[in-house]
C-alpha positions in Angstrom: 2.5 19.2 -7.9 4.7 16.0 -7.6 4.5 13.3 -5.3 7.1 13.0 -2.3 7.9 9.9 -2.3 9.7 10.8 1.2 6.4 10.2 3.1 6.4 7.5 5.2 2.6 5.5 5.0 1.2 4.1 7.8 -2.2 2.3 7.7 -4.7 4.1 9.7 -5.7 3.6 13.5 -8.3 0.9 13.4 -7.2 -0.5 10.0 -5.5 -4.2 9.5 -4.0 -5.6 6.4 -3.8 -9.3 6.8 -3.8 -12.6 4.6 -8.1 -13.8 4.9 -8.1 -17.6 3.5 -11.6 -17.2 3.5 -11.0 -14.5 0.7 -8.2 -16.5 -0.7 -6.4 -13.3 -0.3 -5.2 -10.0 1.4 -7.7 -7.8 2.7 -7.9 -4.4 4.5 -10.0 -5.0 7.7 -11.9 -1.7 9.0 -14.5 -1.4 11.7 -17.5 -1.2 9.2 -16.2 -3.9 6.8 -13.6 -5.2 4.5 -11.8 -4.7 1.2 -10.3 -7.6 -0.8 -7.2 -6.2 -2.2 -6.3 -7.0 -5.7 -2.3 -8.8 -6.1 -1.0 -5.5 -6.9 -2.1 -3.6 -3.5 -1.4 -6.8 -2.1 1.6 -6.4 -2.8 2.5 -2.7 -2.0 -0.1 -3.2 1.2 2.6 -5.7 2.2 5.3 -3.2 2.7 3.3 -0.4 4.7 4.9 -0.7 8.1 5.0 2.9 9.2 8.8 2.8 8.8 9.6 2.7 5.2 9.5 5.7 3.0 7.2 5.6 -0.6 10.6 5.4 -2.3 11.4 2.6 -0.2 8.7 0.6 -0.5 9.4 1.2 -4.9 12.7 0.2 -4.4 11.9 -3.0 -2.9 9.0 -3.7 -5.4 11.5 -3.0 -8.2 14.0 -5.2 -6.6 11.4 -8.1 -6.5 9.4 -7.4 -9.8 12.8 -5.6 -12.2 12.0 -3.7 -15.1 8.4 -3.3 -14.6 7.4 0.0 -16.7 5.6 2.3 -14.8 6.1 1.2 -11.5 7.0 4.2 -9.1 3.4 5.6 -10.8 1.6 2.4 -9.9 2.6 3.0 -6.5 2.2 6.8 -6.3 -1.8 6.6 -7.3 -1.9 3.3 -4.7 -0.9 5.7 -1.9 -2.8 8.8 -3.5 -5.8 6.6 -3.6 -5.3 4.8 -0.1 -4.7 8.2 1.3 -7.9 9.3 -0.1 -9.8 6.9 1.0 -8.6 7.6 4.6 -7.0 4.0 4.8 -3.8 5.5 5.3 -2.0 8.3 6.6 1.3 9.4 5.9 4.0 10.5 9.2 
């Protein structure tokens, strides 16, 4: 089964990605706690508006980071993972 990368993410009720200087970093603030997000989710976290698509949010990343192999992948196991974890949902 392949990924559509027509979903639209969305980060999940009671979820906030934001920049924590304390953390030197972006983080995903929950209720029970908080994940420090590594530069890469960082950066794809940074695009989840609830308005772009998946392939949106690659096109953008491959605009910004160009010829970095892989990349659509990268982004398809952040969301699979994300969605996993109940951080997101997708509309």
């Amino acid at each position: 089964m392949s990924f559509n990368r027509e979903q639209v993410p969305n980060w999940r009720r009671g979820y906030r990605y934001q920049f924590e200087p304390a953390q030197n970093g972006h983080v995903l603030l929950y209720p029970e706690g908080m994940i420090k997000l590594n530069e890469s989710a960082s950066e794809i976290g940074g695009l989840i508006d609830g308005q772009r698509s998946v392939g949106a949010i690659i096109a953008l990343l491959d605009e910004k980071f160009p010829g970095v192999p892989e990349l659509g992948t990268d982004v398809e196991q952040f969301m699979e993972v994300a969605r996993a974890e109940l951080w997101i949902e997708f509309a």
